[in-house]
C-alpha positions as CSV (number, residue, x, y, z in Angstrom):
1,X,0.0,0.0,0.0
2,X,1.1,4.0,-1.1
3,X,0.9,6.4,1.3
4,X,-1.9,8.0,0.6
5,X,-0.2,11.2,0.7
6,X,-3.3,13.7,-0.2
7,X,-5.3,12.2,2.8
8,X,-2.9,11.7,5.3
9,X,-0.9,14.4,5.2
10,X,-3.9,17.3,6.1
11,X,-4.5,15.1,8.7
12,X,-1.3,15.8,10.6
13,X,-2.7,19.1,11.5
14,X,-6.1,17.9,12.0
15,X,-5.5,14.8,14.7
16,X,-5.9,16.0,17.9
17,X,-5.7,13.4,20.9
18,X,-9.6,12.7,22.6
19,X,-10.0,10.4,25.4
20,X,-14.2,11.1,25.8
21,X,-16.4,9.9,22.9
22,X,-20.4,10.2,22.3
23,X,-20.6,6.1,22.1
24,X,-21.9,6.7,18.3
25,X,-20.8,4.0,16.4
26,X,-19.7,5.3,13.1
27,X,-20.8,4.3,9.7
28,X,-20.2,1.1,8.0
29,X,-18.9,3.1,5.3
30,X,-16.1,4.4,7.4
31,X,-15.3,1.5,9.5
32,X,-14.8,-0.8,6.1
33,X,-12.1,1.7,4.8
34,X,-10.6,1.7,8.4
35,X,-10.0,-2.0,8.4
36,X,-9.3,-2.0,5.0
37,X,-6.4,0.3,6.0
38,X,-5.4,-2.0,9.0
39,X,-5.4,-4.9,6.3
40,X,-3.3,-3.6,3.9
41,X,-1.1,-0.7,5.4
42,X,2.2,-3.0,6.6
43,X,4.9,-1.5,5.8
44,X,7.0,-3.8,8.0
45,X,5.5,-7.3,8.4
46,X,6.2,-7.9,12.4
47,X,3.8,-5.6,13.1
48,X,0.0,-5.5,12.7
49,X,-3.2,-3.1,13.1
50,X,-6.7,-4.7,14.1
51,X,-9.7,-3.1,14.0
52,X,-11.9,-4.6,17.1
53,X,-15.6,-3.6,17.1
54,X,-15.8,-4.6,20.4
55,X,-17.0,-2.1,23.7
56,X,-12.9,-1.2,25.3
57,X,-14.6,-0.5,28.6
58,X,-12.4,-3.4,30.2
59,X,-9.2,-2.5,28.0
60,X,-8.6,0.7,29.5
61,X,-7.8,2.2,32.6
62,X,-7.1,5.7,34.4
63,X,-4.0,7.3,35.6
64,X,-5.3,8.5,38.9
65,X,-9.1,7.2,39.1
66,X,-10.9,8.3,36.7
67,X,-8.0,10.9,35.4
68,X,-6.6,9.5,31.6
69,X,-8.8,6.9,31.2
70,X,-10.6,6.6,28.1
71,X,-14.6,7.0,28.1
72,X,-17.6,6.0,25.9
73,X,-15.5,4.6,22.8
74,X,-17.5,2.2,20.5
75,X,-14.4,0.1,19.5
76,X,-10.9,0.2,19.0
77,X,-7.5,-0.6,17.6
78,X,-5.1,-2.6,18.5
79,X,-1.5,-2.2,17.5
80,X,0.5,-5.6,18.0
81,X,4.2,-6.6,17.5
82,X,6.6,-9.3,17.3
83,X,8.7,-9.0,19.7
84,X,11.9,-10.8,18.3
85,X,12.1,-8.4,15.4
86,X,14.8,-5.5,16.8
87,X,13.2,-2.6,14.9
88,X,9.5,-3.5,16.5
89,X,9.6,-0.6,18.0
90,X,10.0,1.8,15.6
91,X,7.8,-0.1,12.7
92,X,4.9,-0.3,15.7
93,X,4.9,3.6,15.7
94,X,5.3,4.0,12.5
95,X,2.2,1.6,10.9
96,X,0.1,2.6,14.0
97,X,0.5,6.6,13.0
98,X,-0.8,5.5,9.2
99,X,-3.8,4.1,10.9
100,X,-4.6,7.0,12.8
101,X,-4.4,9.4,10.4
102,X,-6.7,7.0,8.3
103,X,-8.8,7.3,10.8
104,X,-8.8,11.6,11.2
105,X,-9.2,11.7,7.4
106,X,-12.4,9.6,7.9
107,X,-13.6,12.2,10.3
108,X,-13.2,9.9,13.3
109,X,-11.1,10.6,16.4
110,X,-8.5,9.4,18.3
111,X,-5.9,8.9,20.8
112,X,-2.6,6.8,21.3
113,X,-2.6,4.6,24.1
114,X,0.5,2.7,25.1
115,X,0.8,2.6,29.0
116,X,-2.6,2.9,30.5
117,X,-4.3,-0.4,28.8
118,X,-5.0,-4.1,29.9
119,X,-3.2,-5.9,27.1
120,X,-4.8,-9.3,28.8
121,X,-8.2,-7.5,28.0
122,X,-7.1,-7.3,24.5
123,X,-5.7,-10.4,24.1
124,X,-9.2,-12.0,25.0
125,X,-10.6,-10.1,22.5
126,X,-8.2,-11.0,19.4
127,X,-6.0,-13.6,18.5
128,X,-2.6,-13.5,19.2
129,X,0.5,-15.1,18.2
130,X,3.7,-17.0,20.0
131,X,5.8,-14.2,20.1
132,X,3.2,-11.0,19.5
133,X,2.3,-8.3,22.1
134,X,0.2,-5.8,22.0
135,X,2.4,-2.8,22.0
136,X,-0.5,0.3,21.6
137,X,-4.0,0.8,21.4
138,X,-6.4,3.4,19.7
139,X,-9.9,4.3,20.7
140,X,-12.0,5.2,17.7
141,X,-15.1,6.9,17.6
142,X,-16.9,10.4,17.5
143,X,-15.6,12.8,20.3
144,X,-17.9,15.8,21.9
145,X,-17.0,19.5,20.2
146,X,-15.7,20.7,23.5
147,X,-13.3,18.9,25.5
148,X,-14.6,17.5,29.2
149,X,-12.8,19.0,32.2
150,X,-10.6,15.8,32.7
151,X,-9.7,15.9,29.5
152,X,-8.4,19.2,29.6
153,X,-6.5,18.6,32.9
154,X,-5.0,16.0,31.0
155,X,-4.0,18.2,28.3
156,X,-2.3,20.3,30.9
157,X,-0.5,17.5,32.7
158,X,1.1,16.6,29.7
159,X,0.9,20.0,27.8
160,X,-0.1,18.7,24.8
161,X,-0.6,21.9,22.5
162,X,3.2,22.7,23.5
163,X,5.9,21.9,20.6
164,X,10.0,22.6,21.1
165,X,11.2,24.9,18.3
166,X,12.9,23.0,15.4
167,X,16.2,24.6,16.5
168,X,15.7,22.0,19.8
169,X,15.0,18.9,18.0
170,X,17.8,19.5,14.6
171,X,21.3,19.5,14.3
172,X,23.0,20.5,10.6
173,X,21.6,23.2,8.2
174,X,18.4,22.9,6.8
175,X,19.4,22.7,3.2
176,X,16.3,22.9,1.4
177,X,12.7,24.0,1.6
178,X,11.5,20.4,1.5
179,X,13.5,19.4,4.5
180,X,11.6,22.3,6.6
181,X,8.0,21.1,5.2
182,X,9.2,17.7,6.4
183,X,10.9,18.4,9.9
184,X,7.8,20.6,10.5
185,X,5.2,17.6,9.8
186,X,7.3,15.8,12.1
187,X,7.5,18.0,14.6
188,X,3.3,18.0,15.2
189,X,3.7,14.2,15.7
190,X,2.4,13.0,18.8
191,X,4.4,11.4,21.5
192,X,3.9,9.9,25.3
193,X,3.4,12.6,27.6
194,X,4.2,14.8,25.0
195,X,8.0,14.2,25.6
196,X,8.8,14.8,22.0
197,X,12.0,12.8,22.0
198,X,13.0,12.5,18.2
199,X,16.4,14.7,17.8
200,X,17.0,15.0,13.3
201,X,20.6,15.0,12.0
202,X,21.4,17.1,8.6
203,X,23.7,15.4,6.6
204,X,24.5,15.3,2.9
205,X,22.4,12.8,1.1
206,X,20.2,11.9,4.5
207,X,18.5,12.5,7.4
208,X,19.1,10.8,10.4
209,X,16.3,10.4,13.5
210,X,17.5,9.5,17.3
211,X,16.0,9.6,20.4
212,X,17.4,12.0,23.1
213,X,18.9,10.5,26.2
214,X,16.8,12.6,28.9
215,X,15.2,10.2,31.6
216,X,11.1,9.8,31.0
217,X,9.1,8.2,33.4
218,X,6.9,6.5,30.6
219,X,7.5,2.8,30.2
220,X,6.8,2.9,26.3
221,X,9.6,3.3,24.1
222,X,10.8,6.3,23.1
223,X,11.7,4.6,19.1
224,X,8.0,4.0,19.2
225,X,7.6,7.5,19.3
226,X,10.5,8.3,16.7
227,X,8.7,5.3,14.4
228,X,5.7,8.4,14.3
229,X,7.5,10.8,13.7
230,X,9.2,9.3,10.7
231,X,5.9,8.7,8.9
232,X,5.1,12.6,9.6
233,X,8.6,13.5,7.8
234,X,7.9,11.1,5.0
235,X,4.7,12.5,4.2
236,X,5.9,16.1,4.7
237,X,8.9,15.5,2.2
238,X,6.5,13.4,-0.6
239,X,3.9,16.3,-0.4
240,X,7.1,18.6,-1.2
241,X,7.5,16.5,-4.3
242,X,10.8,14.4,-2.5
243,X,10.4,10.6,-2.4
244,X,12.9,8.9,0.0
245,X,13.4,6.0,2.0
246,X,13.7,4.8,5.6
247,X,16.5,2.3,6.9
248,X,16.7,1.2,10.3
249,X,19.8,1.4,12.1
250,X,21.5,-1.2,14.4
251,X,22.5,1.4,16.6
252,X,22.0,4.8,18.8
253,X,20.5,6.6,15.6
254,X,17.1,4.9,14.6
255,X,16.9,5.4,10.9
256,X,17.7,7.4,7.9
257,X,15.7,9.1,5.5
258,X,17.6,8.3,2.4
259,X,16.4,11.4,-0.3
């Protein structure tokens, strides 16, 4: 599957994260091109999307109480992994992103879930294989106009609407007008707690991605949240007219964008 570069790539500046939903279930229409999506968008085989039309009531859970949980979703996505593969990680993010901004050019909402989930409440739900996990979850379904008042002290716990300048998250000159279109799509990616952890290296026929080295009390990985960001830069630089391609790396950088 193409990345669907016309759809997606609006999206990034339309997905916001929503943890309350109206319990709508949304239209068949919609939910076909979803799976559809979660079918045939695997751009690295070890990792999967599911579409579950099941109630997530029992899947997730709050931070403090009733504070982060996620309330009155329809159904949900489940992001799983195989765990042997080293780049799982990264790919996880990275397939998982496509599949929400599927879902925000659909007109449906929703939010990234990685540490406050019952993966044993998934895994009764789907089927799983000898090595899999579930990594990350997505709610999906319609969210109210205005945010609830937990969701918006949950936006100010994590300052969500906060971004660090590109001159905090790239090393080396930007050396042409497509790199900024693409460092800026991946700068609106979103992350656990909002840590924003992906550092971007300039060099002469690539881009390198990294994750910093500041301590983070999430227990999700932080290449997880660099395998997001990557898909933001590669649709930022294809809908500047500049095809490239990632490779993972074996070591402290996680890929490069090869232009």
């Amino acid at each position: 599957m193409e990345l669907p570069v016309e759809r997606w790539y609006p999206a990034i500046f339309k997905r916001h994260s929503r943890r309350t939903y109206s319990g709508q279930v949304p239209e068949e229409d919609k939910l076909a091109r979803l799976d559809r999506a979660c079918r045939e968008f695997r751009p690295f085989p070890e990792v999967r999307s599911q579409l579950v039309r099941k109630s997530p009531e029992t899947v997730f859970k709050g931070l403090v109480g009733h504070y982060g949980r996620v309330n009155g979703a329809p159904m949900y996505v489940a992001f799983i992994g195989e765990m042997r593969s080293p780049r799982v990680q990264e790919a996880a993010g990275y397939t998982g992103e496509g599949i929400i901004l599927e879902a925000t050019a659909l007109g449906l909402d929703t939010c990234w879930v990685g540490g406050f989930f019952r993966p044993e409440s998934v895994r009764s739900q789907i089927a799983t294989r000898e090595g899999e996990k579930v990594l990350s979850v997505t709610p999906v379904g319609y969210a109210p106009q205005e945010k609830t008042r937990q969701e918006k002290i949950m936006s100010g716990l994590v300052k969500s609407r906060l971004r660090k300048p590109l001159a905090k998250l790239v090393g080396g000159k930007i050396i042409a007008p497509w790199m900024g279109k693409a460092l800026e799509a991946a700068r609106l990616a979103p992350s656990a707690q909002n840590r924003q952890p992906w550092r971007f290296r300039i060099e002469k026929d690539a881009v390198f991605i990294s994750a910093d080295k500041s301590f983070s009390p999430s227990s999700i990985s932080k290449r997880l949240d660099c395998g997001i960001a990557m898909l933001h830069f590669e649709l930022g630089a294809l809908a500047a007219g500049v095809p490239g391609t990632w490779e993972i790396l074996p070591s402290s950088d996680v890929a490069r964008f090869i232009f």
